[in-house]
C-alpha positions as CSV (number, residue, x, y, z in Angstrom):
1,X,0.0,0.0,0.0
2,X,2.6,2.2,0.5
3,X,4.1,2.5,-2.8
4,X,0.6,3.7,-4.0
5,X,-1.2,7.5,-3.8
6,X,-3.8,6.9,-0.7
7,X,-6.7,7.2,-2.8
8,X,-6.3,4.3,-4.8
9,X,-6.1,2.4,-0.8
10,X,-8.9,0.4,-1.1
11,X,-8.4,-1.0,-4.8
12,X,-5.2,-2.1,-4.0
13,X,-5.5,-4.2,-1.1
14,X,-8.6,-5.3,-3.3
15,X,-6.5,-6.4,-5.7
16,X,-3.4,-8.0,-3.8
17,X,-6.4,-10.2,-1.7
18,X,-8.4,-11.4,-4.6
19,X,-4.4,-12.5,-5.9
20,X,-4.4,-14.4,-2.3
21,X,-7.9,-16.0,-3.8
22,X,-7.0,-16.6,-6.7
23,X,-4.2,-19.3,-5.5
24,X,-6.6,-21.6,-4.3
25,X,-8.8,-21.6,-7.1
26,X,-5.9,-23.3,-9.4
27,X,-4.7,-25.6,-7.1
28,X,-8.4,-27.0,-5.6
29,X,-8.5,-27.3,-9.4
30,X,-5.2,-28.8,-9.7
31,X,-5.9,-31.1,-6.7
32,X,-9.4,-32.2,-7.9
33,X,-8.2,-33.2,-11.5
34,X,-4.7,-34.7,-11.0
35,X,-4.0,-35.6,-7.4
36,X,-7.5,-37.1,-6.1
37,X,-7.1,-39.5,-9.0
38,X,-10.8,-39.7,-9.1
39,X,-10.9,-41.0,-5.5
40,X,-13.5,-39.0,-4.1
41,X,-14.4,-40.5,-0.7
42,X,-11.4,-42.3,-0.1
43,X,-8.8,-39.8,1.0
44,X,-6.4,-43.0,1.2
45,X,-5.8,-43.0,-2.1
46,X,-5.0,-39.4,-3.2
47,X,-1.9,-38.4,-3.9
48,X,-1.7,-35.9,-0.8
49,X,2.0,-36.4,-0.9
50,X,2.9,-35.2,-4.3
51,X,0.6,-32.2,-4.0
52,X,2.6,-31.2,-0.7
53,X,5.6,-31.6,-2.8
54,X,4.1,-29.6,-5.8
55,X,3.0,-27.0,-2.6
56,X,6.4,-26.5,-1.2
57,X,8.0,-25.8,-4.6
58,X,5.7,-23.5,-5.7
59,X,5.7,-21.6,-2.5
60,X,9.6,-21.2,-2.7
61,X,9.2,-20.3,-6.1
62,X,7.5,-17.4,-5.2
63,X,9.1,-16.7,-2.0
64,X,12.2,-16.2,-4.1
65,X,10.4,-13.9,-6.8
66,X,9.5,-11.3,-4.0
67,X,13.0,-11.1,-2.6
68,X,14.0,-10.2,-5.5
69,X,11.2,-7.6,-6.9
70,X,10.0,-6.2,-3.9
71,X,11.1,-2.6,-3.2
72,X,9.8,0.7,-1.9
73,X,9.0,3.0,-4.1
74,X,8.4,7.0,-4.0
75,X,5.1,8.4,-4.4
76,X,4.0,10.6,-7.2
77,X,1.8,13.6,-5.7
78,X,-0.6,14.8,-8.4
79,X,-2.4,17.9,-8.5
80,X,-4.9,17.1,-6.3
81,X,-3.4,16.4,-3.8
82,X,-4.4,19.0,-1.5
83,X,-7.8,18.2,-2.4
84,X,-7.5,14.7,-1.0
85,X,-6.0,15.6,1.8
86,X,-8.8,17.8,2.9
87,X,-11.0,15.2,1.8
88,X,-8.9,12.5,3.9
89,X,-9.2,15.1,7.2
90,X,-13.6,14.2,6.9
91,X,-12.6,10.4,6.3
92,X,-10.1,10.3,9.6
93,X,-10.3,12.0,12.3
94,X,-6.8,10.6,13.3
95,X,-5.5,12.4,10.4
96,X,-6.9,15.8,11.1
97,X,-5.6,15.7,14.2
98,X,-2.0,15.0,13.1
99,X,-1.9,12.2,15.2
100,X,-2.4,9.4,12.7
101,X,0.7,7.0,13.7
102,X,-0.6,4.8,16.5
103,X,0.6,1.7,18.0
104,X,0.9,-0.2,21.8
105,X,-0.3,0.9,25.0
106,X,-2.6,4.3,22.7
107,X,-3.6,1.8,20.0
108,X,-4.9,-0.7,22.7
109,X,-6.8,1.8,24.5
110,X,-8.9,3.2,21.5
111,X,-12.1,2.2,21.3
112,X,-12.7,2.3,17.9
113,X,-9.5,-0.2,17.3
114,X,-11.8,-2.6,19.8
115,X,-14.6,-2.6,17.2
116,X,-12.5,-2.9,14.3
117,X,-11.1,-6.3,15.9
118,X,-13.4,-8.0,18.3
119,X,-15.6,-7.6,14.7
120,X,-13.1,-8.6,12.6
121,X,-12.1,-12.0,15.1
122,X,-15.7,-13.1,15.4
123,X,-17.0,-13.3,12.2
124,X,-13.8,-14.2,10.0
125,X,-12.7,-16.7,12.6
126,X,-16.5,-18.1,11.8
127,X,-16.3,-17.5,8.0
128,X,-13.3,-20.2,8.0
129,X,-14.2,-22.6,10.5
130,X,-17.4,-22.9,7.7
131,X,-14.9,-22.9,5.2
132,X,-13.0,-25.5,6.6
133,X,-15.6,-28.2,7.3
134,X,-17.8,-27.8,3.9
135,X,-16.7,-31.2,3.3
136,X,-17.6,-32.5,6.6
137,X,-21.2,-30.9,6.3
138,X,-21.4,-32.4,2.5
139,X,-20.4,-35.8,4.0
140,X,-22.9,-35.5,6.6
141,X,-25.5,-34.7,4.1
142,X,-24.7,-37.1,1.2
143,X,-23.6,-34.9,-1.0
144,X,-19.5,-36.1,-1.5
145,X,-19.7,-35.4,-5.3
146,X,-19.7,-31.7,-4.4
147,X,-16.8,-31.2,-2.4
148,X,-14.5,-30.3,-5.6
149,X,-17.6,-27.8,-6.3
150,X,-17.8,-25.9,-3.1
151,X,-13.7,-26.1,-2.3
152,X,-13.8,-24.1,-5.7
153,X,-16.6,-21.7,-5.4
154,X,-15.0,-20.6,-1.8
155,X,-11.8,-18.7,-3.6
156,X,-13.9,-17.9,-6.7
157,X,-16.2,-15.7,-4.4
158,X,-13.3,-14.2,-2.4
159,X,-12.0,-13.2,-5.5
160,X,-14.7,-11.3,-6.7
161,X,-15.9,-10.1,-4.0
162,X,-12.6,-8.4,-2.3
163,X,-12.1,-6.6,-6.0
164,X,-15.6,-5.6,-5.8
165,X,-14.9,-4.7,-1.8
166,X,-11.8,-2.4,-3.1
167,X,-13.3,-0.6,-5.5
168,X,-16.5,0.4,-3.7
169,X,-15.3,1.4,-0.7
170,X,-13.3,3.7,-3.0
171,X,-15.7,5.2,-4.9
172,X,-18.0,5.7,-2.1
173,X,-15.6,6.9,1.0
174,X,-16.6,10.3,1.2
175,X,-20.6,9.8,1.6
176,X,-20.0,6.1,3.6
177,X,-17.4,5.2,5.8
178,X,-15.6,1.7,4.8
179,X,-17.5,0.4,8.2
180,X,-20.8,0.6,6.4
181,X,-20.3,-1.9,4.2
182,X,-18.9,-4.5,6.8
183,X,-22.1,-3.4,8.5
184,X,-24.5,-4.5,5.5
185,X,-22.7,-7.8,4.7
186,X,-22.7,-8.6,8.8
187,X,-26.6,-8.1,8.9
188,X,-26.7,-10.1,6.1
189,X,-24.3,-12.7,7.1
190,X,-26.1,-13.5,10.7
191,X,-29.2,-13.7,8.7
192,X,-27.9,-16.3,6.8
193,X,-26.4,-17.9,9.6
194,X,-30.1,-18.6,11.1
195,X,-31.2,-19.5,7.7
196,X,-28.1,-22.4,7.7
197,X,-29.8,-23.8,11.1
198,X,-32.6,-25.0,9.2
199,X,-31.5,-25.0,5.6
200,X,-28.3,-26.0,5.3
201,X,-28.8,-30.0,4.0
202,X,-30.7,-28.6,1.3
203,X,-27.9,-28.5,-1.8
204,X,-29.6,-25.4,-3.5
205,X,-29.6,-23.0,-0.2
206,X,-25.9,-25.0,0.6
207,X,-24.3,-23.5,-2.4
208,X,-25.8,-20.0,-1.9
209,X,-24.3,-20.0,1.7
210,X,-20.9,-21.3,0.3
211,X,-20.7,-18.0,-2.3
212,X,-22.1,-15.7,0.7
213,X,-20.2,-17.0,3.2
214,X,-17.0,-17.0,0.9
215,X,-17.8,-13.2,0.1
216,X,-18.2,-11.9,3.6
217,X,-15.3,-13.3,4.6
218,X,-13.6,-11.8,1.5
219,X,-15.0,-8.7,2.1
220,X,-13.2,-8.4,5.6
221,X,-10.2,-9.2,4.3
222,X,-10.3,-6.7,2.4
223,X,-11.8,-3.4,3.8
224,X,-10.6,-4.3,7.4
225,X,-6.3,-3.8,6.7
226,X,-8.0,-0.6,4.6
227,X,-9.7,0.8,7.8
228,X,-6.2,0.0,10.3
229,X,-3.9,1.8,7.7
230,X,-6.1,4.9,7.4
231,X,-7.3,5.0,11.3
232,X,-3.7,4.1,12.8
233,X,-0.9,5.0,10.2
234,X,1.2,3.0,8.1
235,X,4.4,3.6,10.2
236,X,3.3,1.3,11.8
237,X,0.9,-0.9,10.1
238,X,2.4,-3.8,9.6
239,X,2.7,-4.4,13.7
240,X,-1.2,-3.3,14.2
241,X,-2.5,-5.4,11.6
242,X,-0.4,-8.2,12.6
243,X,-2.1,-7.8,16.1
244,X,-5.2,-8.8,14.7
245,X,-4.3,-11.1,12.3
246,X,-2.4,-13.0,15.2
247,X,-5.9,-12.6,16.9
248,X,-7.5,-13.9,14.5
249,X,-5.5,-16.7,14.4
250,X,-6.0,-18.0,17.8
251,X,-9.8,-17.2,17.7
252,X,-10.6,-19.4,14.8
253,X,-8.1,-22.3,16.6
254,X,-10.3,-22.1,19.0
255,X,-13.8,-22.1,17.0
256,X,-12.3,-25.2,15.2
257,X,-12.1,-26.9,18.5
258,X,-15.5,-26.3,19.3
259,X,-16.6,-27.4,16.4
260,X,-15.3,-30.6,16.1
261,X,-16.4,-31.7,20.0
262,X,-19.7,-30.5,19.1
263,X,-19.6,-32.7,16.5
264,X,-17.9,-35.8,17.9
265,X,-21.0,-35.3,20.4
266,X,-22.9,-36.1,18.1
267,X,-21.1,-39.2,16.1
268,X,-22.0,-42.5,16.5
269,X,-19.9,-45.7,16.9
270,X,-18.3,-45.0,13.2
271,X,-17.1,-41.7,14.3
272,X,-20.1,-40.8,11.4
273,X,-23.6,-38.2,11.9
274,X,-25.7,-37.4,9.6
275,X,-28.3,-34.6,9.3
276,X,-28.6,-31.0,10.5
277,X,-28.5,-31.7,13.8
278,X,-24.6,-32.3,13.7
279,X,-23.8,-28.9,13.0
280,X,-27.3,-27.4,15.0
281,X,-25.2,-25.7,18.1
282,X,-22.2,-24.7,16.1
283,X,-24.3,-22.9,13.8
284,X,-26.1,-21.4,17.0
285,X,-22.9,-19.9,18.0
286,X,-21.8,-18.5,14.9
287,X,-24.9,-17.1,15.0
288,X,-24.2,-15.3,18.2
289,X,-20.9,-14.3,17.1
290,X,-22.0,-12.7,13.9
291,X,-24.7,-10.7,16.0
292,X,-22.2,-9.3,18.2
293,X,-19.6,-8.5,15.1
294,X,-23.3,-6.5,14.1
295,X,-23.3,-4.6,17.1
296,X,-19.8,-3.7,17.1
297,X,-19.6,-2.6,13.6
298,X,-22.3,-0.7,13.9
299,X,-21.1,1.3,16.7
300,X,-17.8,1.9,14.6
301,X,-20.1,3.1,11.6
302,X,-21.6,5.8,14.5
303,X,-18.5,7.0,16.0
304,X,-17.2,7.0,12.0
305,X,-20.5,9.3,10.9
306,X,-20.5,11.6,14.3
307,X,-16.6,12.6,14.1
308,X,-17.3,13.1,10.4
309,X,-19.9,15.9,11.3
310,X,-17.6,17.1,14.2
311,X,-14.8,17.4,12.1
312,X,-16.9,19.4,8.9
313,X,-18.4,21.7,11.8
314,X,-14.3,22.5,12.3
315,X,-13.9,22.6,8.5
316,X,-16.9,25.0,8.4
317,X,-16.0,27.3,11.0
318,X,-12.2,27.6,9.7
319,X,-13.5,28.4,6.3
């Protein structure tokens, strides 16, 4: 982001995570086609070894390709500049302040920073543990000849929707904060989450939660580094969002834990269930979870909107 004019923010980290998307879609693809070897529901006889190997190469590969090319480059002002940077002053108040590099103890104790990443945790650290287990709920439904399917549709929908993400969030910045559109897909999301309660065996309604599901979580991938680079700095960016990445990390651990011993709950001798009733009180708990991410982003979208007025009541009186 840095080696980019700040209004073009949101379209570039749009871009460099629907790239992160992207990966998966050609090697599910690759995976599916050459290294299943047409076993479908016996993971015995796939070649899981060869595609680690094919991983690992591929990964140094590239590892090796940004040592090389990555560098920091100088920004290009243009002429409006000053322009933006009055417009940037409504978008953050941290800016208008001059007190936009923030980390530690002052980063900790901002409130805002506590929306932006209890939010963030609960319904990403949800979004994956769905992600992770599509094959366990297609299993428990009968429906194994879909796993390649969904594994696919998951990056496909990340990929479009974190472009899409980028490039509205853009467009739109000056008349609605970033926060407003995690605010609309995380209404949406724990609607869809009480839907999946009921619904989710049914292969029609399962594919449509797949692409949503995959898109929310897309979406937060997206506008949420966005929102930490233009509420906290970049100086030190890389250590915030890192924070809550790392937070992240240990939330959806932890989510994946309760999954599976609710569902081993619910196994019989076979270490097999089938039926929504499996998945009943982990979906009641992402449930809760998304509700609370609801509430917190849309206190963030409040405090965003009120210092937006109190900052164009400063604007107005200077002018």
């Amino acid at each position: 982001m840095i080696n980019y004019h700040p209004k073009h923010r949101g379209k570039i980290v749009g871009i460099l995570c629907a790239c992160i998307s992207f990966g998966p879609v050609i090697f599910v693809g690759v995976y599916g086609s050459i290294f299943a070897r047409g076993h479908i529901k016996d993971e015995e006889k796939q070649d899981l070894c060869g595609f680690y190997l094919m991983s690992a190469v591929t990964f140094g590969v590239a590892g090796c390709l940004g040592i090389l090319f990555l560098k920091q480059l100088k920004i290009k002002m243009d002429d409006d500049t000053n322009d933006l940077l009055d417009s940037e002053a409504l978008l953050s108040p941290s800016i208008f302040k001059q007190q936009n590099d923030v980390t530690g103890q002052k980063l900790i104790r901002r409130r805002d920073f506590h929306y932006v990443f209890w939010a963030f945790i609960f319904s990403t650290s949800l979004l994956l543990t769905f992600q992770n287990n599509t094959g366990t709920y297609l299993k428990s439904f009968g429906l194994e000849s879909y796993i390649t399917i969904s594994a696919t549709l998951v990056p496909i929908a990340g990929v479009f929707s974190k472009l899409f993400a980028g490039v509205l969030s853009d467009f739109i910045l000056l008349k609605v904060p970033r926060s407003g559109i995690l605010f609309i897909i995380t209404v949406i999301q724990t609607i869809c989450l009480i839907l999946s309660i009921f619904l989710l065996d049914k292969l029609i309604f399962f594919i449509i939660a797949v692409i949503f599901f995959g898109s929310s979580n897309g979406i937060y991938f997206s506008i949420t580094p966005t929102m930490v680079s233009e509420f906290y700095g970049m100086k030190y960016f890389g250590r915030n969002y890192g924070f809550v990445l790392l937070g992240q990390a240990f939330c959806h651990l932890f989510m994946q834990q309760i999954f599976g011993t609710l569902y081993d709950l619910n196994t019989d001798s076979r270490n097999n269930c089938f039926g929504l009733h499996c998945f009943m009180w982990s979906f009641i708990i992402f449930t809760v979870l998304s509700s609370c991410a609801t509430v917190l982003i849309f206190c963030l979208l409040k405090k965003e909107l009120n210092d937006r007025k109190k900052i164009q009541w400063k604007i107005d009186e200077q002018s």
